[in-house]
C-alpha positions as CSV (number, residue, x, y, z in Angstrom):
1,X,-29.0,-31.9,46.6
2,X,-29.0,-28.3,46.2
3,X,-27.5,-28.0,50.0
4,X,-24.7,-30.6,49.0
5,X,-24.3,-28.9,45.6
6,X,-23.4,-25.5,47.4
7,X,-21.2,-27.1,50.1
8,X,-18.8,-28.1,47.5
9,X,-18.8,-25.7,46.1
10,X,-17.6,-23.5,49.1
11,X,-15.0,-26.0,50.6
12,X,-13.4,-26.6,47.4
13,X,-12.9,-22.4,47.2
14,X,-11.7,-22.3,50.3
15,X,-9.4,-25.6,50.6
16,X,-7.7,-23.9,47.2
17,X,-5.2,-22.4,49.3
18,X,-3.4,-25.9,50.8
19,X,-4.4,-28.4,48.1
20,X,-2.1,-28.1,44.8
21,X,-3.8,-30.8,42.6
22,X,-4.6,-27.5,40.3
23,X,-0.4,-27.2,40.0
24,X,0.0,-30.7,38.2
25,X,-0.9,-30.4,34.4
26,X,-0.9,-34.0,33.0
27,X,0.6,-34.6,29.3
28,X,1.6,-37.2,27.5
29,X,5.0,-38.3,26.0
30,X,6.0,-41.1,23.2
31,X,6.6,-43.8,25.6
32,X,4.0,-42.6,28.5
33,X,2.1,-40.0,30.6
34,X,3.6,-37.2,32.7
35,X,2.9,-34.8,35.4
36,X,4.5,-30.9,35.5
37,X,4.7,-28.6,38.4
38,X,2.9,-25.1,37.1
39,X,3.5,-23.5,40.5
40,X,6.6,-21.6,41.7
41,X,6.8,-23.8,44.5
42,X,8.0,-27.6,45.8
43,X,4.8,-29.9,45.6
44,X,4.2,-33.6,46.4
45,X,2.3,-35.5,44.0
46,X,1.1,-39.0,44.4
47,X,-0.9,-40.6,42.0
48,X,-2.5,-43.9,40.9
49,X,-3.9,-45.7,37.6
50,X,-5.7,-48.0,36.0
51,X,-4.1,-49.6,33.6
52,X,-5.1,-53.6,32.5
53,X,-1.4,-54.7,31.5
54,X,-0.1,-56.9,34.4
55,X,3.4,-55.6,35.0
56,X,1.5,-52.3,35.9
57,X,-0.7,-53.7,38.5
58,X,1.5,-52.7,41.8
59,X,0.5,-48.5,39.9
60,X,-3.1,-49.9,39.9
61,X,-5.2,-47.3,42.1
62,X,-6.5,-49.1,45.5
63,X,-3.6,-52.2,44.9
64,X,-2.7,-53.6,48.2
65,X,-5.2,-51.4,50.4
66,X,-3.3,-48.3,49.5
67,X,-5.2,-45.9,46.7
68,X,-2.5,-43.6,45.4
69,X,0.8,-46.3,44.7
70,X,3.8,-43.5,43.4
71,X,4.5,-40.3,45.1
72,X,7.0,-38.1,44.0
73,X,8.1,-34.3,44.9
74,X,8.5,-31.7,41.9
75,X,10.1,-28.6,41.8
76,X,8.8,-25.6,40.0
77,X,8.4,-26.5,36.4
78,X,10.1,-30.2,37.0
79,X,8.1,-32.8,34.7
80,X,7.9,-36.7,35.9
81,X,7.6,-38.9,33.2
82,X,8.7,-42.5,33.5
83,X,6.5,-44.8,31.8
84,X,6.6,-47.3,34.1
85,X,4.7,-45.2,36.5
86,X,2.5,-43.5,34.4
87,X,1.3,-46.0,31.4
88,X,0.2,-44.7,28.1
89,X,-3.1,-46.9,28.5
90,X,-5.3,-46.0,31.4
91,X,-6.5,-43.2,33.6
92,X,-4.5,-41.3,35.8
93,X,-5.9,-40.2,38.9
94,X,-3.6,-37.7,40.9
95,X,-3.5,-35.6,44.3
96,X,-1.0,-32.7,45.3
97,X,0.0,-30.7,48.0
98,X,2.8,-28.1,48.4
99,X,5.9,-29.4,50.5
100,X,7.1,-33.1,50.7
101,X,6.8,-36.1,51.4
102,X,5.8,-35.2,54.8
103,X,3.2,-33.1,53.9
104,X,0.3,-35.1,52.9
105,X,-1.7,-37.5,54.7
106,X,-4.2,-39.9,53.1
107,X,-7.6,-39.7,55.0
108,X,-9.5,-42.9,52.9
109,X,-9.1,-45.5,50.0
110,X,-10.8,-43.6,47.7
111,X,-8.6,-41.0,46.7
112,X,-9.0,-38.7,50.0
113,X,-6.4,-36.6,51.4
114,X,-5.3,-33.8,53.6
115,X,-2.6,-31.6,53.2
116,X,-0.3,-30.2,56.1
117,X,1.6,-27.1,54.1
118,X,-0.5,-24.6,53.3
119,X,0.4,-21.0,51.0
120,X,1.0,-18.1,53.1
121,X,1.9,-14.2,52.8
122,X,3.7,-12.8,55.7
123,X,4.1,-9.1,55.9
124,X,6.8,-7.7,58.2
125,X,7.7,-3.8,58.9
126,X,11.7,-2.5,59.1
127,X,13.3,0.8,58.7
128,X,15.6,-1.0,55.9
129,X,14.2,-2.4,53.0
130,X,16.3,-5.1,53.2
131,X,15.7,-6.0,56.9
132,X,12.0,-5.8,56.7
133,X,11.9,-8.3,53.1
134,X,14.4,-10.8,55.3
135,X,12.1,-10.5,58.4
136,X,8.7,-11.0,56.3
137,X,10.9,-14.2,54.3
138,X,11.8,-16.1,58.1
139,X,8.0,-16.4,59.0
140,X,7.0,-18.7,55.8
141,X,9.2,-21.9,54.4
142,X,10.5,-21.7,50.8
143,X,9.8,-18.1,50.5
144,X,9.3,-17.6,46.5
145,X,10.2,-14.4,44.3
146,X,11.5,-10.9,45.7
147,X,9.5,-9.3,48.3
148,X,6.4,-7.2,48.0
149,X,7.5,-3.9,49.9
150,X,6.1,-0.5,50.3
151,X,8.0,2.6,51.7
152,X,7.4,5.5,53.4
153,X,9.7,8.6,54.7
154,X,10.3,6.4,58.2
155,X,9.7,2.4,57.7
156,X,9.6,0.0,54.6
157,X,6.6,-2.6,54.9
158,X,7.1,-6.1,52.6
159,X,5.0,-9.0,51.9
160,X,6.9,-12.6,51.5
161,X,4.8,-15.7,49.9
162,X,5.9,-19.2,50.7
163,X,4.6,-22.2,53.0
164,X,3.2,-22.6,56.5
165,X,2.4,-25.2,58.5
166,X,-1.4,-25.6,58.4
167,X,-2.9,-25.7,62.2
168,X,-5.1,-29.0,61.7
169,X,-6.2,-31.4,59.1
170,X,-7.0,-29.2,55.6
171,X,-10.1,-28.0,54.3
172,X,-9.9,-30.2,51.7
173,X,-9.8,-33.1,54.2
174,X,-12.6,-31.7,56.0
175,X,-14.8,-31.2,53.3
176,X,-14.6,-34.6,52.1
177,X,-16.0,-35.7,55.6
178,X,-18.7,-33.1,55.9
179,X,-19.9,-34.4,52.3
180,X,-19.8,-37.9,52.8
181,X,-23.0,-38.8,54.6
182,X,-24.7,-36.1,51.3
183,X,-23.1,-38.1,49.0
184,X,-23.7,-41.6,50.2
185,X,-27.6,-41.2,50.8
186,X,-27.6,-39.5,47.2
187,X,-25.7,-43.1,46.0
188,X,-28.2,-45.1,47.6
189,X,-30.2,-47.2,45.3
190,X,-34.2,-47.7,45.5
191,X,-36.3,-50.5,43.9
192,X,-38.7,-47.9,43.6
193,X,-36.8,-46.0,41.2
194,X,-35.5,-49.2,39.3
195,X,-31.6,-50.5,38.9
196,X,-29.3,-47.6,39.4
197,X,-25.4,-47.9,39.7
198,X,-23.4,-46.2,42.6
199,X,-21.0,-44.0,41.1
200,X,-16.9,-44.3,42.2
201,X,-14.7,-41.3,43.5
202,X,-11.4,-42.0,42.0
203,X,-9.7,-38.6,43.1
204,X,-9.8,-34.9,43.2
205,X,-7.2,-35.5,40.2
206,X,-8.9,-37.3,37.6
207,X,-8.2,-36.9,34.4
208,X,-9.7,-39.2,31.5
C-alpha cells in the first residue's frame, strides 16, 4: 500500500507537465454545468456524466463502449457551457490535454488517457534581441506571452514557453499502467475479511 501510495504520488508530479485536467475549473450556470480554460494555452477537454434523465444518456460516461462522450477544444479563458452536454443533475467527470483534437488518446474505459502535447521552454541565443526571442518561439507550437531574454555586452539569450510533441505515450498514461496490477489486488475481495465493494475509477477529473 505504502509502495503504491508513493508511486502516485510521483507520477502524478511528474505527468503534471502534459496532462491539463488541473486547467479546466468546473462551475455551474442557470440552465447547466460548465468547463473554463485557466491556462494561457489551447486545451482539449473531453468529458462524460452521469446523469439519470433519458435524453442525456448518449453524455452518460462509458455509453456505447466509449468513456468520455463530448470533447471539445478551449482557448485561454473560453468557458463551454451548453446544457445539453453538461446537465445540472449528475457528476461530471473530465480529462484535458494541451493542443487538439489530435492530442489525446484514450488508453481504457475507465477514464484513462495519454496526452501527445506536452509544455515546453525553449531557450535560444542571438546577437538581436529580436532574432534570438523569434528563434527560441520556432522550436515550441503556440508560443505564449513575450519572451524571457537576458543580455549581455555580445549576445541576447531568451526563453519561449509553448507546446511540444511528447516523444511517447505520457506519464500520465504510463502511470496508470504501472499502478494497475497495485490497485487491482488492493480491490480484490476476501471472504476472510467479510463483503467488501470494489471501488470505480471514474476519471482523473472528477468532480462531485
Amino acid at each position: 500500500m505504502r509502495y503504491l501510495l508513493s508511486l502516485l504520488l510521483l507520477c502524478s508530479g511528474i505527468a503534471a507537465a502534459d496532462n491539463a485536467a488541473s486547467c479546466i475549473s468546473l462551475g455551474r450556470t442557470e440552465k447547466g454545468q460548465s468547463l473554463r480554460n485557466t491556462c494561457n494555452l489551447k486545451v482539449i477537454v473531453f468529458w462524460c456524466h452521469q446523469a439519470d434523465t433519458p435524453e442525456d444518456r448518449r453524455g452518460h460516461c462509458g455509453f456505447d463502449g466509449k468513456f468520455y462522450r463530448k470533447a471539445v477544444t478551449l482557448e485561454p479563458g473560453q468557458v463551454e457551457a451548453n446544457p445539453y452536454g453538461l446537465p445540472a443533475a449528475g457528476d461530471i467527470s473530465f480529462g484535458a490535454c494541451f493542443g487538439g483534437y489530435w492530442d489525446y488518446t484514450a488508453t481504457d474505459n475507465e477514464g484513462g488517457y495519454s496526452c501527445r502535447l506536452t509544455q515546453a521552454v525553449a531557450t535560444a541565443s542571438a546577437a538581436d534581441p529580436d532574432a534570438a526571442c523569434q528563434a527560441a518561439k520556432a522550436q515550441v507550437r503556440n508560443a505564449s506571452g513575450q519572451c524571457d531574454c537576458q543580455s549581455t555586452e555580445q549576445r541576447t539569450v531568451c526563453k519561449a514557453s509553448g507546446l511540444m510533441v511528447a516523444p511517447g505515450p505520457s506519464l500520465m498514461g504510463t502511470a496508470r499502467e504501472i499502478a494497475r496490477p497495485h490497485v487491482e489486488e488492493l480491490e480484490k475481495c476476501s471472504d476472510q475479511n467479510g463483503p467488501c465493494t470494489k471501488r470505480k475509477n471514474a476519471g482523473p477529473g472528477i468532480r462531485d
